[in-house]
One Martini backbone bead per residue (centre of mass of N, CA, C, O) as a GRO file, in nm:
protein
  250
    1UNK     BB    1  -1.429  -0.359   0.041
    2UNK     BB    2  -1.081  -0.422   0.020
    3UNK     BB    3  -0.813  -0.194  -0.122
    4UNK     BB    4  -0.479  -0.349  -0.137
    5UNK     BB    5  -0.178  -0.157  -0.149
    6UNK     BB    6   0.112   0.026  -0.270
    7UNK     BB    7   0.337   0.186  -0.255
    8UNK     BB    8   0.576   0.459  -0.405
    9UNK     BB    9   0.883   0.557  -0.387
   10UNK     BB   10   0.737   0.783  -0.598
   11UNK     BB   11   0.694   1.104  -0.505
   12UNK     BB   12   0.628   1.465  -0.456
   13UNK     BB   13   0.744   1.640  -0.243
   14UNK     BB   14   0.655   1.889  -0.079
   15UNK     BB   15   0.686   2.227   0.011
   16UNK     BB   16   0.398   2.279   0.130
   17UNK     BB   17   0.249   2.280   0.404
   18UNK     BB   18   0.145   2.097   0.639
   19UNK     BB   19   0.194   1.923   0.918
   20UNK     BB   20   0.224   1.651   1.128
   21UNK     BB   21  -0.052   1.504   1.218
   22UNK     BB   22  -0.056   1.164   1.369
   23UNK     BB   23  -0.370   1.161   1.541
   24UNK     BB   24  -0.490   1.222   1.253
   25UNK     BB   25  -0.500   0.965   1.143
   26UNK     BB   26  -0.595   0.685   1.038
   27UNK     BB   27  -0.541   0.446   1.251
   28UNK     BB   28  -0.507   0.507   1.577
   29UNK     BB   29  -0.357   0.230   1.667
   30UNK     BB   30  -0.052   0.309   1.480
   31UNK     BB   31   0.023   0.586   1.670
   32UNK     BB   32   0.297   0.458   1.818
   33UNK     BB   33   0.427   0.264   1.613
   34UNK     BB   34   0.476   0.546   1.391
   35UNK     BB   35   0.664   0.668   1.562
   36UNK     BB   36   0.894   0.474   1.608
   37UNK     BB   37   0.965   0.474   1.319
   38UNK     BB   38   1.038   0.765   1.294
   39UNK     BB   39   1.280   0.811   1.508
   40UNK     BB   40   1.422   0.540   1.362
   41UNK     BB   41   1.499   0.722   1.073
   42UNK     BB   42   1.637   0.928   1.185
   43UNK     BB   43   1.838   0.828   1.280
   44UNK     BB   44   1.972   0.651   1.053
   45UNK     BB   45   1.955   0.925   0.852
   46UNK     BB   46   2.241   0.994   0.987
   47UNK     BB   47   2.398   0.788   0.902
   48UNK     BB   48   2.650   0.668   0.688
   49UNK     BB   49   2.496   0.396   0.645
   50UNK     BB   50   2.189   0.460   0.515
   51UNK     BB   51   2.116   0.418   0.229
   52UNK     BB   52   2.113   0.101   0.287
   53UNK     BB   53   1.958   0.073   0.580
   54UNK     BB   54   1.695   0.188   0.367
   55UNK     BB   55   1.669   0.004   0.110
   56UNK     BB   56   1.862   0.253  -0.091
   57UNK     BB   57   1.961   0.373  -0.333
   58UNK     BB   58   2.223   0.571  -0.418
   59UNK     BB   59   2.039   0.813  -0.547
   60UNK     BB   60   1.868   0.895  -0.258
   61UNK     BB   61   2.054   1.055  -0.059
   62UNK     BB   62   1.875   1.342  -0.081
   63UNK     BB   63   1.619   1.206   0.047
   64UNK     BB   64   1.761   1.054   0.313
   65UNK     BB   65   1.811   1.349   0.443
   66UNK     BB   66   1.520   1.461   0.434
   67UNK     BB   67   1.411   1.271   0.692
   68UNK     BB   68   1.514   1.429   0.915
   69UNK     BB   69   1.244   1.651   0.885
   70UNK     BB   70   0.944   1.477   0.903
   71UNK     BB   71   0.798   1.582   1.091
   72UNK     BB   72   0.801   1.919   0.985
   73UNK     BB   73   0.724   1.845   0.693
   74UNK     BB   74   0.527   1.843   0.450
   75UNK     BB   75   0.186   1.776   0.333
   76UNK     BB   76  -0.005   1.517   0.170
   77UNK     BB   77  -0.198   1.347   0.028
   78UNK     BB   78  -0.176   0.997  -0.038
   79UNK     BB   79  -0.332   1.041  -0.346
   80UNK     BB   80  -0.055   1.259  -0.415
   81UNK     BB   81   0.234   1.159  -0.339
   82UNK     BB   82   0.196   0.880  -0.518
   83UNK     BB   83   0.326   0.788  -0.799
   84UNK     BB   84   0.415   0.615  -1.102
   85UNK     BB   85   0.241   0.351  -1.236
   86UNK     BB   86   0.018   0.272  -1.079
   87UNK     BB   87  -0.096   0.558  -0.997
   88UNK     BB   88  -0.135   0.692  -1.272
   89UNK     BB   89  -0.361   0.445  -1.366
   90UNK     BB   90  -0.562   0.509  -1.076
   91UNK     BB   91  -0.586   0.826  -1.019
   92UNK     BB   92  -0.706   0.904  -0.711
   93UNK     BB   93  -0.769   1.236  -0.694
   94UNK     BB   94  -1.047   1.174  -0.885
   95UNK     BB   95  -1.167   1.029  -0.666
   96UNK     BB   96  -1.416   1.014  -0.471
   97UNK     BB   97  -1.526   0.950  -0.146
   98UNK     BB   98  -1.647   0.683  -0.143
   99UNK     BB   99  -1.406   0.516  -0.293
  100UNK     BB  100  -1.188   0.560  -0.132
  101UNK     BB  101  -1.286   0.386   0.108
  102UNK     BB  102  -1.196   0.079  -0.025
  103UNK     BB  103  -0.878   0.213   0.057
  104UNK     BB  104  -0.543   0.076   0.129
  105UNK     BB  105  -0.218   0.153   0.255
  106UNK     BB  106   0.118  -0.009   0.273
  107UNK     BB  107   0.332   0.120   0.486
  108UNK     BB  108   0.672   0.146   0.591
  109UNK     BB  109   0.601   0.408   0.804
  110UNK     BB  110   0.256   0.406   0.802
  111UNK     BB  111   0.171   0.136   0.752
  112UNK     BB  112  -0.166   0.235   0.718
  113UNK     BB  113  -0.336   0.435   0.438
  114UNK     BB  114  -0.538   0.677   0.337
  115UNK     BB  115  -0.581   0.878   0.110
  116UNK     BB  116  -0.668   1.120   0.318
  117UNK     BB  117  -0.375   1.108   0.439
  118UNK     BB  118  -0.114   1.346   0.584
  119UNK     BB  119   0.185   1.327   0.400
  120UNK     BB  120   0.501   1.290   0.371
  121UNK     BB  121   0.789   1.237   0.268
  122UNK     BB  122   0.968   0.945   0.190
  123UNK     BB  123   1.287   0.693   0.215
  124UNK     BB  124   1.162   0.346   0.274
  125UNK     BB  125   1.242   0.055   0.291
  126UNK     BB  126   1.069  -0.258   0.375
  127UNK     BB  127   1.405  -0.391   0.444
  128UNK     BB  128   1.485  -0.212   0.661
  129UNK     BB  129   1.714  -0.119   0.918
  130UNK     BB  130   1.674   0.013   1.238
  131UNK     BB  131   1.769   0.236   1.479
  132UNK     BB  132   1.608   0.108   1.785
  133UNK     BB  133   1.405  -0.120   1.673
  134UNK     BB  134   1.264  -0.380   1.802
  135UNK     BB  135   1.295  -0.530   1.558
  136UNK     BB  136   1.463  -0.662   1.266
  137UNK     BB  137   1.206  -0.540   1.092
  138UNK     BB  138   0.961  -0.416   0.953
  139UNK     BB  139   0.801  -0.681   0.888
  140UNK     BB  140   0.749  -0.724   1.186
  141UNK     BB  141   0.667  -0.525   1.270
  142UNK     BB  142   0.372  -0.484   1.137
  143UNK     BB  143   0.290  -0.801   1.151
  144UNK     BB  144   0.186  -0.754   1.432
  145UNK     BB  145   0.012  -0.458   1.406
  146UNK     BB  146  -0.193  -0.523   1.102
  147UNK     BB  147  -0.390  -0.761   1.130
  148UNK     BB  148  -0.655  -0.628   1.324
  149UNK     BB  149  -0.693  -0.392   1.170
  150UNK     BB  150  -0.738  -0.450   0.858
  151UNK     BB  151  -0.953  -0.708   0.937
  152UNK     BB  152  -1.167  -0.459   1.061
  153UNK     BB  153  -1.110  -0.305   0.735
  154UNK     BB  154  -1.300  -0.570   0.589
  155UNK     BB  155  -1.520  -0.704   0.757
  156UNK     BB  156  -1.702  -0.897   0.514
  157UNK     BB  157  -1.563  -0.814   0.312
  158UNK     BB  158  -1.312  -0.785   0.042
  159UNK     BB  159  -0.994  -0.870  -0.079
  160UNK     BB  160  -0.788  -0.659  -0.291
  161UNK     BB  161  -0.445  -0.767  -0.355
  162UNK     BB  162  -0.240  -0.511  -0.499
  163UNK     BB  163   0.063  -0.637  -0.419
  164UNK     BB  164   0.345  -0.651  -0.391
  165UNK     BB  165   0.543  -0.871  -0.280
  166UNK     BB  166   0.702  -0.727  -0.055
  167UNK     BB  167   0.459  -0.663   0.111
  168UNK     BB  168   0.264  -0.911   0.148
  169UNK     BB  169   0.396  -1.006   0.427
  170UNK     BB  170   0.304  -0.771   0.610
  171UNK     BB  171   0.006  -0.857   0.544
  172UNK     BB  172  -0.195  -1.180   0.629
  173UNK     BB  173  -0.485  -1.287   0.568
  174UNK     BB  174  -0.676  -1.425   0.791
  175UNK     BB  175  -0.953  -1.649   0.881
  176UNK     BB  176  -1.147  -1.473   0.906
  177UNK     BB  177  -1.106  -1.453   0.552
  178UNK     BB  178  -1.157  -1.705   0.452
  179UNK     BB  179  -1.273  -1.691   0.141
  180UNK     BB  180  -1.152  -1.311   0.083
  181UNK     BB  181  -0.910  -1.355  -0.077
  182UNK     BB  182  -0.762  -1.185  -0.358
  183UNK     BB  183  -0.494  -1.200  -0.570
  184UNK     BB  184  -0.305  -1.034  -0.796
  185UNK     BB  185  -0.181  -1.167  -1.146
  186UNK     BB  186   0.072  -1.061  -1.337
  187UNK     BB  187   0.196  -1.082  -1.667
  188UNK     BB  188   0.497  -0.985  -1.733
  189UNK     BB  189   0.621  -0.667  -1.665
  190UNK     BB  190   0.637  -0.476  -1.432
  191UNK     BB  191   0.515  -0.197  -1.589
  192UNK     BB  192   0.252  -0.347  -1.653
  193UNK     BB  193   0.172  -0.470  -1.408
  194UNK     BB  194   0.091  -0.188  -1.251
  195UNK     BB  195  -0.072  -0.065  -1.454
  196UNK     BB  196  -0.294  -0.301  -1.424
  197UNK     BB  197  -0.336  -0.231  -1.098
  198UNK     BB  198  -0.467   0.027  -1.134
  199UNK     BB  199  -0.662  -0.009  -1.327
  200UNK     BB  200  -0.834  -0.212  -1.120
  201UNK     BB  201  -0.860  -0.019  -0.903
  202UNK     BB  202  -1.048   0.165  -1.035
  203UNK     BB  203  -1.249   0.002  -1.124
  204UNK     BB  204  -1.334  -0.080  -0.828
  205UNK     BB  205  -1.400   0.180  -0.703
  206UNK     BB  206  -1.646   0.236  -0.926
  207UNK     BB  207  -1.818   0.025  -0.866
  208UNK     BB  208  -2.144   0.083  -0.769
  209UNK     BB  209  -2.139  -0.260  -0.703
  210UNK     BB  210  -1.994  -0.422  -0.437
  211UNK     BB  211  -1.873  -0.674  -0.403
  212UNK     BB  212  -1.906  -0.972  -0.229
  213UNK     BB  213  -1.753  -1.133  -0.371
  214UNK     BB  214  -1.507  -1.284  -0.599
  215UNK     BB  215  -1.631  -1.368  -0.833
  216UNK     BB  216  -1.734  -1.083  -0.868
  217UNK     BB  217  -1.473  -0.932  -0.885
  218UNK     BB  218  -1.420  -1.129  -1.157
  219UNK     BB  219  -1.623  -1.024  -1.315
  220UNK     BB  220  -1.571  -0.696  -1.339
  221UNK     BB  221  -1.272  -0.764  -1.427
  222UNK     BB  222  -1.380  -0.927  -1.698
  223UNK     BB  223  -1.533  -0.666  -1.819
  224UNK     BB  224  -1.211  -0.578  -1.929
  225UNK     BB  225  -1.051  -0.843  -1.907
  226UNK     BB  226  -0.835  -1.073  -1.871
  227UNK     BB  227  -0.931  -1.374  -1.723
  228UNK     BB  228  -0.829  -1.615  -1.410
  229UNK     BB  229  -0.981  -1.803  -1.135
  230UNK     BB  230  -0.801  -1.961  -0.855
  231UNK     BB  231  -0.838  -2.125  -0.634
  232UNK     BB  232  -0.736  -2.233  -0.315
  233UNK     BB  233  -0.436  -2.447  -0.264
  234UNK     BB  234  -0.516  -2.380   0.042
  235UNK     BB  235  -0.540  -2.268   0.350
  236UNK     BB  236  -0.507  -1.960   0.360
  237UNK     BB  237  -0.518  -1.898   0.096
  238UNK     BB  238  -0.547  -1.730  -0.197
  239UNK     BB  239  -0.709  -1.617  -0.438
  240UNK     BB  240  -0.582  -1.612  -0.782
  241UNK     BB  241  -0.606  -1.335  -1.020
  242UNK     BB  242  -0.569  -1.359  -1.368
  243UNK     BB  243  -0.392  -1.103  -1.527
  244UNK     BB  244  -0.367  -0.930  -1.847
  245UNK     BB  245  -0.108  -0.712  -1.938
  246UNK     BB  246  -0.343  -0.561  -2.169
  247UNK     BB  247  -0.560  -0.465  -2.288
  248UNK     BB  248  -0.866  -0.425  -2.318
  249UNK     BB  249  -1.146  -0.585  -2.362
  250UNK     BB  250  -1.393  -0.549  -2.639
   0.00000   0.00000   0.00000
């Protein structure tokens, strides 16, 4: 089972610890691509108008210069970096080691990441538009370079897409796995939604016995929440599994 995430905004910025080691990092077929948008944020937020073109926030503008130092700055690990209401609800921190090889987090900085790799706090919107990339867009550059690894990463197992819509587009699971990829639908607030997909996280990172298919991960996702799950409505669409942002049931 491969449980797909969705980074936060909301980073960590650590002041202590080592440098990015770049070809230490999990799926090491990234590591030139990940250059590449590395050199190309730091150009960017050189520029007057970073801001806009990271598609950052106003109020970001002191974390959008302190990318300018991203090579050098410190790292800590992905599952301690993203914090927000996803992060919060999932707590990766305290996941075993077992539990958490199940996580793979898609980011707009550093394509695909293991809780467990060591990197800088940064600020990249994954709608930039950066200066030098050759792609016209971030989601353009990964998605040409993420479906390989991700899908040798998901092997026979499930795929468990808890990412936000933003994301979405950045790697959609082809035909290889076809009938094993399930979207997870939450109604009601963004912050409900969150909430929800992290709690569902955590779920399944921890349930002893990794479901096979689909419909096992909704009987584990329903026996704690309120569940329905969708047949995918055409080819290569995922199965749908919605999931009730609400207290669980007992």
């Amino acid at each position: 089972m491969l449980i797909v995430l969705p980074p936060s905004e909301t980073q960590a910025w650590p002041e202590s610890g080592a440098g990015l080691d770049l070809a230490g990092l999990s799926f090491p077929e990234l590591t030139s691509a990940r250059g590449q948008v590395l050199d190309a944020m730091v150009r960017t937020s050189r520029l007057p108008d970073a801001v806009r073109r990271l598609d950052a926030p106003a109020g970001a503008a002191a974390e959008v210069a302190r990318n300018v130092g991203v090579w050098t700055a410190p790292t800590v690990a992905a599952g301690r970096l993203y914090r927000g209401v996803l992060y919060a609800a999932f707590d990766p921190a305290t996941l075993a080691r077992e539990a958490a090889r199940r996580v793979v987090i898609v980011s707009s900085l550093f394509g695909a990441l293991r809780l467990s790799d060591r990197v800088p706090a940064y600020r990249l919107g994954i709608c930039a538009r950066l200066d030098g990339l050759e792609a016209p867009g971030l989601e353009a550059f990964w998605r040409g370079r993420l479906g390989p690894v991700l899908t040798d990463a998901a092997g026979d197992g499930v795929v468990v897409d808890l990412r936000s819509s933003s994301y979405t587009p950045v790697w959609r699971p082809g035909p290889e796995l076809a009938g094993r990829w399930v979207l997870l639908r939450v109604p009601g607030s963004p912050h409900a939604a969150k909430a929800a997909r992290g709690r569902v996280a955590r779920l399944l990172s921890e349930e002893p016995e990794e479901p096979r298919d689909v419909t096992e991960v909704a009987a584990v996702v329903g026996a704690a929440f309120d569940v329905e799950l969708h047949a995918p409505a055409r080819a290569r669409a995922p199965w749908m599994l919605d999931v009730r942002a609400v207290a669980p049931v007992r």
